[in-house]
Structure formats: C-alpha cells, structure tokens
C-alpha positions as CSV (number, residue, x, y, z in Angstrom):
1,X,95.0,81.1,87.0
2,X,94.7,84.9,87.7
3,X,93.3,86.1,90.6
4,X,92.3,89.9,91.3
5,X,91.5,91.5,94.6
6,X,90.5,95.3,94.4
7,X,89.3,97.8,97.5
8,X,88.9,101.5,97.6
9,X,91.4,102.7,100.3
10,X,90.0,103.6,103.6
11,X,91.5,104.7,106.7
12,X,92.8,101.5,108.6
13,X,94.5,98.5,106.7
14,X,92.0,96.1,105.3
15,X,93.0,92.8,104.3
16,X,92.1,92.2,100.8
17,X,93.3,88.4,99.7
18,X,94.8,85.4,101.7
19,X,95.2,82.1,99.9
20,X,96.7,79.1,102.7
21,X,100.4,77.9,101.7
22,X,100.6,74.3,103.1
23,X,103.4,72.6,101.9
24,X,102.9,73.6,98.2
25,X,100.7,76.3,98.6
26,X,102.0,80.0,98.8
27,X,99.2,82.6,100.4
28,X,99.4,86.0,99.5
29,X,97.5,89.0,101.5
30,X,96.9,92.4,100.3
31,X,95.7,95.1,102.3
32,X,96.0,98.9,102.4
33,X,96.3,101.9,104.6
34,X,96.3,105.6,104.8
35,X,96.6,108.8,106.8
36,X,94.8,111.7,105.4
37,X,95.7,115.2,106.4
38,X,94.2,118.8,106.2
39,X,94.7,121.0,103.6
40,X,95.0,124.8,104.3
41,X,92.8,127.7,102.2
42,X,94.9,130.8,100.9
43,X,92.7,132.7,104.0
44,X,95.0,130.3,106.5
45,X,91.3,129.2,107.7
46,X,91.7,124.9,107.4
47,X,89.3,123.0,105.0
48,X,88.0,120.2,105.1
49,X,89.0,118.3,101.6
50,X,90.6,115.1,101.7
51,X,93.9,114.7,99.5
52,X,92.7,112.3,96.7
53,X,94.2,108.9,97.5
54,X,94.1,106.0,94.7
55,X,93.5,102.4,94.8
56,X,96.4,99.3,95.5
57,X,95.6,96.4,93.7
58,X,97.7,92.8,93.6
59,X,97.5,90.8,90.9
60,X,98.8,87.0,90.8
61,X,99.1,84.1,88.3
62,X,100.8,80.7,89.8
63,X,102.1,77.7,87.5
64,X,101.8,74.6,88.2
65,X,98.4,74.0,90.2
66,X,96.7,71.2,90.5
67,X,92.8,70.7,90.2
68,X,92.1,72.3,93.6
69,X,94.1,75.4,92.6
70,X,97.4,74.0,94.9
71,X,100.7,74.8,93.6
72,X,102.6,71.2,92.8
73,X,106.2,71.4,93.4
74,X,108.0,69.5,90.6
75,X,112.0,68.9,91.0
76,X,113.9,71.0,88.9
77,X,110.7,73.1,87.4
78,X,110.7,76.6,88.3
79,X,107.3,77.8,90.0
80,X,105.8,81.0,88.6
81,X,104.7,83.5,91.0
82,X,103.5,86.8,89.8
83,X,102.5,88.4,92.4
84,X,102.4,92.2,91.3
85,X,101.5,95.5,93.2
86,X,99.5,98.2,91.6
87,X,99.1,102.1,92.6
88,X,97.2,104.4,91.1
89,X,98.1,107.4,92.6
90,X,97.9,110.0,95.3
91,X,98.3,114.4,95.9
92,X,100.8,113.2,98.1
93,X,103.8,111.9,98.6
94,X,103.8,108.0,99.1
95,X,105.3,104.9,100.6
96,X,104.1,101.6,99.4
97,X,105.3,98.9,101.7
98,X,105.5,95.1,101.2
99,X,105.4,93.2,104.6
100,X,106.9,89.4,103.6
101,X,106.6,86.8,106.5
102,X,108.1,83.6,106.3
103,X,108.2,80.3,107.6
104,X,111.4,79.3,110.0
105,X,112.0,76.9,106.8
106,X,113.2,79.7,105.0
107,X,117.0,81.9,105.2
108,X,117.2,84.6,104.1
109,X,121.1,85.3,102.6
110,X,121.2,88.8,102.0
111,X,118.6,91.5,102.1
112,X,117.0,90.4,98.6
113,X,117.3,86.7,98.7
114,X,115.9,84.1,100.4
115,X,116.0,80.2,100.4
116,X,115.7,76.5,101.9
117,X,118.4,74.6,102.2
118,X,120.4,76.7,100.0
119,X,118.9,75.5,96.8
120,X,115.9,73.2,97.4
121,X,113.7,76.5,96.5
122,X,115.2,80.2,96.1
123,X,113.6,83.6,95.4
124,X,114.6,87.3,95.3
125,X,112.8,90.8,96.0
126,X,112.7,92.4,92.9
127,X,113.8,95.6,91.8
128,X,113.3,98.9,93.1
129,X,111.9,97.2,96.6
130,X,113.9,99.4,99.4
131,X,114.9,96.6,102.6
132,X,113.5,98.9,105.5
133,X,114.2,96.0,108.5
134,X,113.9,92.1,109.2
135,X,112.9,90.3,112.2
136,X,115.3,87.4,111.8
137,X,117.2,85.7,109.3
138,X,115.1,82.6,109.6
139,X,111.4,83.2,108.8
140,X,110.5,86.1,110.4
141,X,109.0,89.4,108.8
142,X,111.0,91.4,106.2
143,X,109.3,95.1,105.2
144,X,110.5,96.7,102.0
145,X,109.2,99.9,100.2
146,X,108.9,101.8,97.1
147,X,108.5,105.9,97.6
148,X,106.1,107.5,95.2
149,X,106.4,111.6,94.4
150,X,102.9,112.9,94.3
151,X,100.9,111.9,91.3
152,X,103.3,109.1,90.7
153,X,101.7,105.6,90.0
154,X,102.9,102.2,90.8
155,X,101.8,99.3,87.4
156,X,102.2,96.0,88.1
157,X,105.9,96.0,90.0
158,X,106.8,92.8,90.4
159,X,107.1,91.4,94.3
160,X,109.1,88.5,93.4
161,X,111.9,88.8,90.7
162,X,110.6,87.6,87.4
163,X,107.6,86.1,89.4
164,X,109.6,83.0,89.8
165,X,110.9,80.9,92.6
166,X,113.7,78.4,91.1
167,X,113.4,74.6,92.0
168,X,116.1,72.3,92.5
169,X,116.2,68.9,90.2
170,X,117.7,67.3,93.1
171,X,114.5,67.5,96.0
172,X,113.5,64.2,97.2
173,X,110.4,62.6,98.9
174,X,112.1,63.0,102.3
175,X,112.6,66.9,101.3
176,X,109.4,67.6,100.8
177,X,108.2,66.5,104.0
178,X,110.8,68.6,105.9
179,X,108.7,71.6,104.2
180,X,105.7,70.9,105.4
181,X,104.2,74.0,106.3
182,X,106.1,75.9,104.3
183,X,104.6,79.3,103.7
184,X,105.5,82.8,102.1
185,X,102.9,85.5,103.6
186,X,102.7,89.0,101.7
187,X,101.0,92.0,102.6
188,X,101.0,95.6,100.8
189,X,100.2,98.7,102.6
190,X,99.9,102.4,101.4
191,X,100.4,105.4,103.4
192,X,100.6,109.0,102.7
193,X,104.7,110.4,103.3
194,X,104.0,113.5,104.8
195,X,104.6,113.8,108.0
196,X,107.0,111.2,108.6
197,X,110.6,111.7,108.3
198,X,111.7,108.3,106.8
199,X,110.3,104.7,105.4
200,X,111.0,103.1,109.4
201,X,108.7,106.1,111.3
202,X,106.0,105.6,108.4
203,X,106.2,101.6,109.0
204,X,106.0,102.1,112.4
205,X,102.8,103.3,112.1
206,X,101.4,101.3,110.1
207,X,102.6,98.1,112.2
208,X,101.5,99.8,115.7
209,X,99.2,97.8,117.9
C-alpha cells in the first residue's frame, strides 16, 4: 500500500497525514513550516519578494497489513516501513527536521536506535539524520535534522533505516498484549536557516507554544 500526502508550504506548520498505531498500527504525521524573510534591492530600499520555498512531501509503503490497512505483527518477520521525506528546494539555507514521539513501550539505546524489550521490535534512524535532543529515554520525543545549502533538494531520505523495523521469532501472545498501545508518531517540518545560529534555536521555534 503507498500512501502520498502533498501541501504547498505556508507559514505555520500544517499537519499533512496521521494514520492511528494501536497495538500494530504505526501513525505517521507530516507537516511543514517556514519563516520567510525580506530581501534587500541594490538601492538598500527593502522589497517585498518572498525567497521561493519548495514543497516536503512523505511517502510510505507498510508490509504486512491486513484487510483494514492494519499492520499484523508476525514473530520473526521483519515489518517494512518506508516512511521517506521529500524536499524540493529552497533560495535559502535549510533545516529539515524529523520530530519522532514514542510510546513509554519503547527505549531508546543510543541516539539512533530504539527498541522494546531489547529485541521484541527494534529500529534505527537512518543516515544523515543529525540527533538535535530527546525528552527521555523511554518514549518521549526525539528531534533530528538534515541541513540543506540553498538550492539543495532532499529525494526520498529514508526516516527509518532500510524502512524496516526487525521482529523477534520469539514474541508471544502475552507480549503482544504488553504492547498494546504501542505507537511510533513522526512529524517533518521545514524551516528556512537564516537567522538562526544552530539546528536547537531553529527547533525551538518551530516547537514554541
């Protein structure tokens, strides 16, 4: 199953897909945000033309599913996940930020990894995803970013390594039901670089009240 959720950026984060995880079910949420800035005229006068800024996309397939589109965990059968982040551009400079919450069912080992129970189900960030902070290291939120020169485009970058999260042959009955309500939440934000002096300021803009 592929799904594709597409919006033209606009000036406050807009949430473009959420699918529920319950127990087997992973929901992703895309959503994007900007700050555009004035440009200056060679007469020092300001204008008022907008620095082009592209479109974020998110792309998923998920294997296995059952006839309602769930994901069925299966002992031992890795799950595929491909959930994928797509830029196409901007004048400036820019982060793109993944925002990964997590239910308390989940650890997370280092800054890249994460699992339950060790090995019941594991995951990574993939490459080229920057840790920028974590609210705990059981569930919590977990930000991570990819800095774009101007003009530079993002094409489907993996969020999850390989798209897959590994499933361990040995999960019983009574496992399953200690992950009920399971979840792995994703968000992906934009926002033009200038102006801020690192990935933390930019996210803390973004994530302001």
């Amino acid at each position: 199953m592929a799904i594709q959720h597409k919006r033209r950026i606009v000036n406050l984060p807009i949430i473009i897909a959420a699918i529920l995880f319950c127990l087997t079910l992973i929901s992703i949420h895309l959503s994007s945000s900007l700050y555009a800035r004035y440009s200056s005229s060679a007469n020092d006068s300001d204008t008022t033309r907008v620095i082009r800024f592209g479109d974020i996309t998110l792309t998923e397939f998920t294997s296995p599913i059952d006839a309602s589109g769930n994901l069925v965990i299966i002992p031992g059968v890795t799950i595929q996940k491909d959930a994928q982040v797509s830029f196409t551009g901007s004048e400036a400079m820019t982060y793109i930020f993944v925002e990964v919450s997590l239910s308390s069912h989940w650890q997370m080992t280092d800054n890249q990894n994460f699992s339950i129970n060790d090995t019941h189900l594991q995951w990574q960030i993939a490459n080229g995803w920057e840790h920028v902070t974590s609210s705990s290291s059981e569930g919590g939120k977990h930000i991570y970013c990819i800095t774009l020169a101007p003009n530079e485009t993002l094409t489907n970058h993996d969020i999850l390594s390989g798209g897959e999260i590994a499933v361990s042959p040995y999960i019983t009955a009574t496992d399953l039901a200690e992950m009920h309500g399971v979840y792995i939440h994703l968000r992906a934000f934009a926002i033009q670089g200038n102006g801020f002096d690192s990935e933390a300021e930019a996210w803390a803009a973004i994530s302001a009240p």
